[in-house]
ZAMARGU-4260 file (C-alpha; in steps of 0.2 Angstrom, whole numbers, plus 5000, padded with zeros to 4 digits):
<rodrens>
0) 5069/5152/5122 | 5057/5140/5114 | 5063/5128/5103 | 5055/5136/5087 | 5061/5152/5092
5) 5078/5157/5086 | 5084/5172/5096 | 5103/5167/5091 | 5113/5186/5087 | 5131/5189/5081
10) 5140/5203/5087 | 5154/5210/5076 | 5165/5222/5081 | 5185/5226/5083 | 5182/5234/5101
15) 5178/5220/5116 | 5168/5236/5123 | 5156/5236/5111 | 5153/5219/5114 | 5150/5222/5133
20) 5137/5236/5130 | 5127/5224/5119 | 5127/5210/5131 | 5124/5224/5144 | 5109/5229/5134
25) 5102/5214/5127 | 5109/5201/5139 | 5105/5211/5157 | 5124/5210/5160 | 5132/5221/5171
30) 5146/5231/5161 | 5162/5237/5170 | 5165/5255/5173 | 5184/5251/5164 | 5173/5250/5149
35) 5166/5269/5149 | 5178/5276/5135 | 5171/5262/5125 | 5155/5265/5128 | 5156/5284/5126
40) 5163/5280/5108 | 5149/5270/5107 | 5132/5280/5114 | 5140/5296/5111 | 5147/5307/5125
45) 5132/5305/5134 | 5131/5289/5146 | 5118/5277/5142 | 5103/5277/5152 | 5102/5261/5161
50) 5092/5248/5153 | 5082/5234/5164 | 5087/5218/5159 | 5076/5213/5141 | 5061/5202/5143
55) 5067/5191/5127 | 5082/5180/5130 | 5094/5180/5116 | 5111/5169/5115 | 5125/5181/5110
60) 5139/5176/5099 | 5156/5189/5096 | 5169/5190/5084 | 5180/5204/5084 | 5187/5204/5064
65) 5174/5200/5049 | 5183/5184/5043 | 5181/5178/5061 | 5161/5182/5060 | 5160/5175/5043
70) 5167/5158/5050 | 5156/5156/5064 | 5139/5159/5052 | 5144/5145/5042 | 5146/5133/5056
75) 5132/5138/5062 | 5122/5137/5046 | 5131/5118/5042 | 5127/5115/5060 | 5107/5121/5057
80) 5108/5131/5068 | 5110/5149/5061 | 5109/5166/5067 | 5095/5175/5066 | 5105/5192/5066
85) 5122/5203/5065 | 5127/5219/5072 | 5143/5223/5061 | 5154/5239/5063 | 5159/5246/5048
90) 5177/5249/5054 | 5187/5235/5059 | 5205/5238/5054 | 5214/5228/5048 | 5205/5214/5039
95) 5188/5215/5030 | 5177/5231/5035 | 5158/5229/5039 | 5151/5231/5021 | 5163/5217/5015
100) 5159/5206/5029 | 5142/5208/5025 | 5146/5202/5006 | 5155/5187/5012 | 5141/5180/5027
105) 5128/5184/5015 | 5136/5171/5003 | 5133/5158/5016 | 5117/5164/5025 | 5107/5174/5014
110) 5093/5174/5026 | 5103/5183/5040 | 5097/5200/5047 | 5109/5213/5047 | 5111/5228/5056
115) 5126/5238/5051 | 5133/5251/5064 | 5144/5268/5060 | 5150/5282/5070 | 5159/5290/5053
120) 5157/5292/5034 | 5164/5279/5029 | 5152/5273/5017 | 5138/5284/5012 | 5119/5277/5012
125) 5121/5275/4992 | 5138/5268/4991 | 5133/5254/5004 | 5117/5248/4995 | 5126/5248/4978
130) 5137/5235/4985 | 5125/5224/4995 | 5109/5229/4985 | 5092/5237/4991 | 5087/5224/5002
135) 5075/5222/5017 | 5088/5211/5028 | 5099/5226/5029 | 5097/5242/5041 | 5111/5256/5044
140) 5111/5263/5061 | 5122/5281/5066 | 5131/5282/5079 | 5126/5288/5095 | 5110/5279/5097
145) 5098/5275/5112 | 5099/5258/5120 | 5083/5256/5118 | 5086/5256/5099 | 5096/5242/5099
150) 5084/5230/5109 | 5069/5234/5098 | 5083/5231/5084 | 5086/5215/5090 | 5068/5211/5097
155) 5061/5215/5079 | 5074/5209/5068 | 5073/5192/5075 | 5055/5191/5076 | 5055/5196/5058
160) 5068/5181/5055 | 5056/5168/5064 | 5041/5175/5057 | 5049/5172/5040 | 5056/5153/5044
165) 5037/5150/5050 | 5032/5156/5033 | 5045/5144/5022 | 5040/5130/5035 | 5021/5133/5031
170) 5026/5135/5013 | 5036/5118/5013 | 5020/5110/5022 | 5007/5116/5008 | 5019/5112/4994
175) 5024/5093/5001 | 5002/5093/5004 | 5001/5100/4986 | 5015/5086/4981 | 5005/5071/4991
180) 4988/5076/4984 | 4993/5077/4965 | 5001/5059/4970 | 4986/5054/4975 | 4976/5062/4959
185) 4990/5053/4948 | 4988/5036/4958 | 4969/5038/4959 | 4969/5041/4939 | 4982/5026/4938
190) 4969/5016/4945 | 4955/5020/4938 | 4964/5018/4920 | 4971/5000/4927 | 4949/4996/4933
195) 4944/5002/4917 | 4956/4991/4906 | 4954/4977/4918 | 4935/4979/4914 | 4937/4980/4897
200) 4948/4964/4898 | 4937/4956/4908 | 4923/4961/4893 | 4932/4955/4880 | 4934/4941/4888
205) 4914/4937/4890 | 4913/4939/4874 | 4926/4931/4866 | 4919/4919/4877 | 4903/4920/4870
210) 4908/4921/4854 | 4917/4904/4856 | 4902/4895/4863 | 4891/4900/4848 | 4904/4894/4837
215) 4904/4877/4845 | 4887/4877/4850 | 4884/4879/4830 | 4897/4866/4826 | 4891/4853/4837
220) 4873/4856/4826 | 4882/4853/4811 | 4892/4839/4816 | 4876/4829/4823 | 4864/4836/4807
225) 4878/4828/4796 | 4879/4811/4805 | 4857/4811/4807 | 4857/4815/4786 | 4871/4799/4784
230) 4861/4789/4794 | 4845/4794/4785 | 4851/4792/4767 | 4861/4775/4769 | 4845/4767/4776
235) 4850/4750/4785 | 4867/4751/4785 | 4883/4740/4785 | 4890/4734/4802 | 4904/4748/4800
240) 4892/4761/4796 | 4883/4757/4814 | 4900/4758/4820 | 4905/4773/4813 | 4890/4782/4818
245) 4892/4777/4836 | 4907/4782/4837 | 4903/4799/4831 | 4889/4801/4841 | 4903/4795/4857
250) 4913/4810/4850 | 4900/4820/4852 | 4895/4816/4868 | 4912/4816/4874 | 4916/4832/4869
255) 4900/4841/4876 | 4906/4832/4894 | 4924/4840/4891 | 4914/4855/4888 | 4908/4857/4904
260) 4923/4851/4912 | 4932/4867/4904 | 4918/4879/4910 | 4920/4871/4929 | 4939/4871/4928
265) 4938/4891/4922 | 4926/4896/4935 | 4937/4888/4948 | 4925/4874/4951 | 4937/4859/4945
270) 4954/4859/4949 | 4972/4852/4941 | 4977/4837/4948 | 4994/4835/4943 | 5000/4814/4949
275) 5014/4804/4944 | 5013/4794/4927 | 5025/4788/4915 | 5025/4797/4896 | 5029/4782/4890
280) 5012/4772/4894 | 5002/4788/4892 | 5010/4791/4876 | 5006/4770/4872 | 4989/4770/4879
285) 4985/4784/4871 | 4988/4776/4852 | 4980/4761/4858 | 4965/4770/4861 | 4964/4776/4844
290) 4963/4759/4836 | 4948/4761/4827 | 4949/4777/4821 | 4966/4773/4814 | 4960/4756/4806
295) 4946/4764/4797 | 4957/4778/4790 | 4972/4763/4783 | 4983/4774/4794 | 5000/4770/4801
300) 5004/4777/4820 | 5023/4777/4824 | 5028/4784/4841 | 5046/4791/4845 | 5054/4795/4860
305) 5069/4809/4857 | 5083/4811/4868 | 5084/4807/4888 | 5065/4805/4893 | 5062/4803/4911
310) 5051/4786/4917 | 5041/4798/4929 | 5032/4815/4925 | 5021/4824/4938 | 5006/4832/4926
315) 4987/4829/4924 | 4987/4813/4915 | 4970/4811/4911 | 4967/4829/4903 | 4985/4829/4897
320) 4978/4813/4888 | 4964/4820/4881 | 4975/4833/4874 | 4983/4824/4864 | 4967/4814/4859
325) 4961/4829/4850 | 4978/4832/4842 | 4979/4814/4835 | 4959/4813/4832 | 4965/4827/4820
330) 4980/4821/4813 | 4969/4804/4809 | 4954/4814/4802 | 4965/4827/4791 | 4980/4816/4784
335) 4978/4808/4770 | 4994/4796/4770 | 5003/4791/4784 | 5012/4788/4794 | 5005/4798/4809
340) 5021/4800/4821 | 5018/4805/4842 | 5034/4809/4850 | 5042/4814/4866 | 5055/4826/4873
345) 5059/4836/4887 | 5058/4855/4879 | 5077/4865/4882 | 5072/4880/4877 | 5062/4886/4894
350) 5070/4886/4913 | 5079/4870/4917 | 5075/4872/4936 | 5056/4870/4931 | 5059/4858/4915
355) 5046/4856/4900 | 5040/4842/4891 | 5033/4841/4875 | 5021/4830/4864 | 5021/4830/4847
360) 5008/4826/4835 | 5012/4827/4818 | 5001/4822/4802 | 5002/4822/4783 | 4990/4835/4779
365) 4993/4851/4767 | 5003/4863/4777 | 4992/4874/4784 | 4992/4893/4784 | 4996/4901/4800
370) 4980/4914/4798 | 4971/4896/4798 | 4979/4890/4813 | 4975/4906/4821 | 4956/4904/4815
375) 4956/4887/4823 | 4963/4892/4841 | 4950/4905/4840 | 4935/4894/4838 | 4934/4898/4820
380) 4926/4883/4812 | 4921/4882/4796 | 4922/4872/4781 | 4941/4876/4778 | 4945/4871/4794
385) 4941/4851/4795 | 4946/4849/4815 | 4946/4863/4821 | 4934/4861/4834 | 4948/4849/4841
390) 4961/4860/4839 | 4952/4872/4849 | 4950/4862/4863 | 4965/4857/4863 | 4971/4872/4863
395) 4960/4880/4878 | 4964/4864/4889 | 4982/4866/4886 | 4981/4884/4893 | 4972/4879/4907
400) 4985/4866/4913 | 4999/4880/4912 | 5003/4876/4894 | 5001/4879/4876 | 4999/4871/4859
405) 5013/4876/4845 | 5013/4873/4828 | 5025/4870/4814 | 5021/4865/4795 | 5032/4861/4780
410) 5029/4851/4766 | 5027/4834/4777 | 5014/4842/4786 | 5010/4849/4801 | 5017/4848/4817
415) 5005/4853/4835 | 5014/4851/4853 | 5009/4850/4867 | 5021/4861/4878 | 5019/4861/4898
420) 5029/4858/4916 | 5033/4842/4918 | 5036/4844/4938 | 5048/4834/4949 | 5057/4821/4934
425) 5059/4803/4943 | 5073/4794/4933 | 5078/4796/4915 | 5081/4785/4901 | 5087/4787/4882
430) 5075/4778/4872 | 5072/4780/4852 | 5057/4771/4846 | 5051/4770/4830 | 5042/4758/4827
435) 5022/4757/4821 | 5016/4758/4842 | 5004/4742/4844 | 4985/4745/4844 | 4977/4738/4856
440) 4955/4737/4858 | 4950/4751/4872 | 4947/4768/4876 | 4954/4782/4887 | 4944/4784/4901
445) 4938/4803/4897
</rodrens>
């Protein structure tokens, strides 16, 4: 018997005999000539002709009461290995007769093949399939019956059980197929949803992009048509004129260079280089460089250092730096009262195992709306929005060293910080300065 062939029958019957005839007939056992009577009860008065032993092998199973039968079909169907048929004898006092042992396996094994066997009228044709139903898996036998009967019963009956197991097999084959396929067809879509909207991203992107260097491109033409149409209209000017104009055009220049370091640091052509620095001198430095701005302006710069700041910060310090040039160039431009206040703190509100620092700027401007703010993030420059070009930048460089520009304004004026990792922290120290930070000549190295 091959493994996918399963020639497994049960034989139910209250005479052992009976059980010796079928393994006789279906088995190519010898029966014993003690077993006649049974036999004649079974084939009629007539012997059976003898029967050659069966070209299929089946494994034969017996129980002699129905609850005995109906026991081994369950283990065997919990097992997985069922029968693939039954004979059952109608009469087999005193427990359950056939048509109720057939009610009871079926219950456990509805695909079992039955073959229900009677000598009497017991139960007539119509009686039986009003209690077990018009069914295919069922066929009723009279006694006598040929030998021959019973092996193309069981040759045919199991046959047809295989055939049908095939069938569910094939069946469970095209639907998992069916399953895997409509997988594929929803992944597939998935994807193509997820390249679409990465493309449409990856558009809006350009063009936001776009859009943002028109906007600066245009801003830049402003800024130097305005400086060329001061220099025109003042004729020979004062010393501080000169130097006003220089450094204007030094702005100008400056920020076209951080421009382009922006466009290589996006395309992957620059890199981050995050070093060790104190916040304290970049944070001093930084005012320092501001000098003349803050001089021409008659504007006070106080710094303040809140809380436990740590001597060492791991960051980009010379971007870092120019960030927070913008913010101040700003503050100074915008305000029109001081003082200007830059301050310090490590930020609690992110993960403490990867701490934050932040650097404040705040001025003494109007409060500004935050539809404005959002304008000036965007590259939205226009008259309404005095800095905004800086605040832009600052804003994009920021985000590009894994941080972000916030804002806050009240009455006093308006707050934008600087956000981002501050790395491995090398020492810390509870420092609160306020005091007007000394300007000193010099410039940040940009």
């Amino acid at each position: 018997m091959t493994q996918s062939e399963n020639r497994r029958i049960l034989l139910i019957d209250d005479n052992p005999g009976i059980h010796e005839d079928f393994r006789k007939i279906l088995a190519g056992q010898e029966s014993s000539s003690s077993l006649s009577d049974a036999r004649a009860a079974f084939f009629g008065d007539t012997p059976p002709t003898p029967v050659a032993a069966p070209a299929a092998e089946f494994e034969l199973r017996s129980a002699l009461q129905g609850q005995e039968g109906y026991d081994l079909v369950r283990t065997a169907r919990e097992s997985d290995e069922p029968f693939a048929m039954a004979f059952v004898d109608v009469r087999m006092p005193p427990g359950w007769d056939g048509v109720e042992t057939v009610e009871q396996i079926w219950k456990v094994d509805s695909e079992l093949q039955v073959v229900i066997c009677t000598a009497f009228s017991d139960y007539s044709y119509e009686e039986i399939v009003s209690r077990l139903g018009q069914t295919d898996r069922l066929l009723i036998l009279k006694k006598p019956f040929d030998p021959i009967e019973v092996r193309q019963l069981a040759v045919s009956l199991t046959e047809k059980w295989n055939l049908t197991a095939r069938e569910l097999r094939i069946m469970a084959d095209l639907q998992a197929a069916e399953r895997e396929a409509r997988s594929y067809a929803v992944s597939l879509e998935t994807l193509n949803r997820a390249l679409e909207t990465s493309k449409a991203a990856a558009d809006r992107a350009s063009e936001l992009k776009t859009a943002f260097l028109l906007s600066l491109t245009q801003e830049l033409r402003n800024r130097i048509a305005s400086m060329m149409s001061r220099f025109v209209a003042s004729g020979p000017g004062s010393e501080d004129e000169l130097a006003g104009l220089t450094h204007t055009s030094e702005q100008l220049v400056s920020m076209l260079d951080q421009i382009l370091d922006l466009s290589r640091i996006e395309s992957g052509q620059a890199a981050v280089h995050r070093v060790s620095c104190s916040p304290f001198a970049l944070v001093d430095d930084l005012v320092a460089s501001m000098r003349g701005l803050a001089a021409r302006r008659s504007l006070d710069v106080e710094t303040r250092f809140v809380g436990a700041v740590p001597n060492q910060i791991e960051v980009d310090a010379r971007r870092v730096s120019l960030v927070l040039r913008y913010l101040l160039e700003h503050a100074l431009e915008t305000s029109e009262r001081g003082p200007i206040e830059v301050s310090v703190q490590l930020d609690q509100s992110g993960d403490w195992r990867r701490p934050q620092i932040a650097f404040s700027v705040t001025d003494r401007a109007p409060a500004l709306p935050v539809e404005l703010v959002g304008r000036m993030f965007d590259g939205d420059f226009d008259e309404e929005l005095e800095g905004g070009l800086e605040i832009c930048m600052a804003k994009r460089l920021a985000q590009l060293l894994g941080g972000d520009i916030t804002t806050q304004s009240d009455e006093d004026g308006n707050t934008f910080s600087l956000v981002l990792e501050a790395g491995s922290l090398h020492g810390s120290d509870t420092v609160a300065r306020t005091e007007s930070a000394p300007l000193i000549d010099g410039d940040l190295p940009i």
